[in-house]
N, C-alpha and C positions, 0 to 999 in steps of 0.2 A: 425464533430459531427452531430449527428441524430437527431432528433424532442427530444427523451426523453432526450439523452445525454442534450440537451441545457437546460432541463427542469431542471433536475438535476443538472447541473451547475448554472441555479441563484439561485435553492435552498441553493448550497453551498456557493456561494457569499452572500444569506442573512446570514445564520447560522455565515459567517465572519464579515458580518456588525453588527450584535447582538452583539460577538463576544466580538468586537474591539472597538463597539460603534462611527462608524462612517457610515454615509448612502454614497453609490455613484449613477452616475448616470448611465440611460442605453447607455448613448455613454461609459462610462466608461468599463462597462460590456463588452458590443460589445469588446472594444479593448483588455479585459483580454480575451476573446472566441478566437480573432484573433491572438493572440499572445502565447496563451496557447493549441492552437488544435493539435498539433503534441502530446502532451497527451494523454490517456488515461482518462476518465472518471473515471475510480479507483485509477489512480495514481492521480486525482487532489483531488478526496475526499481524499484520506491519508495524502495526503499533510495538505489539511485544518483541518482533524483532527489532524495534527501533532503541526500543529501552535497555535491549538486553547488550546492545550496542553502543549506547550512547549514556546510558544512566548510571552515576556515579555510587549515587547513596545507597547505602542496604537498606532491608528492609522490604517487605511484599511492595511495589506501587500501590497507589491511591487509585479509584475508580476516577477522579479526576484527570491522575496523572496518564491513566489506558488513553483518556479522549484525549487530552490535545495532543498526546505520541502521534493519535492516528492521522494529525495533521502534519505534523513536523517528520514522521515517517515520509510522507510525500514528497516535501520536499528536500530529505537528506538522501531519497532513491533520485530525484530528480537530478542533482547538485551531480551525483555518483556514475548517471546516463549521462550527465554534459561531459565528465571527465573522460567516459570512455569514449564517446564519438569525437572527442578532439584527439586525442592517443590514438584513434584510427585514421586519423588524418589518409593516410597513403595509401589506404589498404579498401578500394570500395568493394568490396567484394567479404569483406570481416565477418564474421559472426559475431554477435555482441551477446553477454550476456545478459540483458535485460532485453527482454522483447521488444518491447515498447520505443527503444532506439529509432530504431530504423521506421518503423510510424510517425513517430513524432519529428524527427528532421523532415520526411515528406512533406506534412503538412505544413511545419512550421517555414521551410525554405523552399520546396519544389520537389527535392530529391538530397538524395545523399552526396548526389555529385556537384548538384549544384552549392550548397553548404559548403563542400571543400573548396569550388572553385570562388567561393566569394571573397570580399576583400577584409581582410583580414585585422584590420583596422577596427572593424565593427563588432571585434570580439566580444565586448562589454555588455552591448544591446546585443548581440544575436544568442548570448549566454540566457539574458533576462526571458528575451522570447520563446528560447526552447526551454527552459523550465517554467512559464507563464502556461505553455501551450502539453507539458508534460503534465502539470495538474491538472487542468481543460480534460485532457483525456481520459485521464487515471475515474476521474470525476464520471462521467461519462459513462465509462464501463460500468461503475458502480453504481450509477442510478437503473441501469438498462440490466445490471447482477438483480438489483432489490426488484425491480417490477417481474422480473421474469419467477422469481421465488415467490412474489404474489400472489400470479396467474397461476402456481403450481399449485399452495397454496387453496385458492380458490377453487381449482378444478376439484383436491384431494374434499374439500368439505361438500363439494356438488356431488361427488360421488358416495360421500356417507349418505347423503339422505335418502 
């Protein structure tokens, strides 16, 4: 993680201690950074906004419970993109709130228009395949996010010496 990455991560750790209503400390912190840095930075916010959304229990999370958020994140944003491009049924022209809509029916069916014009019967499967194909992507970005912060990364150490 980078100067802001880290920045952004106690931000997210406070927004969890608000949250959950429990304070930690910064050895604690430290150990979630060292045990969480094979993440992403976006994958840890979705995570926490997944928890702060969807987690019952009090109590700080678990550095186990951050990882598999950053899974179920995905697909509870995914589940929330199918909801809204069926709710836009009529309207090809929508703004959606999540960017990724409108990419992901492209790929997934052709177009946006074509998805509404299909037969409607196949809502079942054309649900599974826009969120199949909503991970695919998300996935995607994130590997093309971590390499490009490599290369940076890389450059910043080619430039110290």
């Amino acid at each position: 993680m980078n100067h802001e990455d880290r920045k952004h991560f106690a931000f997210l750790m406070a927004q969890l201690e608000t949250a959950f209503f429990e304070s930690v400390s910064r050895e604690t912190v430290a150990l979630y950074v060292d045990y969480l840095n094979d993440l992403s930075i976006n994958q840890i916010q979705r995570a926490v906004e997944y928890l702060i959304a969807k987690r019952e229990k009090r109590g700080f999370p678990a550095i186990a419970e951050i990882r598999t958020a950053t899974l179920g994140s995905t697909e509870y944003k995914a589940v929330k993109a199918w909801g809204e491009l069926v709710v836009g049924t009529y309207d090809l022209d929508k703004k959606y709130k999540d960017d990724l809509i409108s990419e992901v029916a492209t790929v997934a069916f052709g177009s946006i228009g074509d998805f509404y014009a299909g037969d409607k019967r196949n809502e079942m499967a054309d649900r599974a395949h826009f969120i199949r194909t909503y991970k695919l992507i998300v996935n995607l970005k994130e590997a093309r996010e971590g390499r490009r912060q490599l290369r940076q990364k890389d450059m910043k150490k080619l430039e110290e010496k």
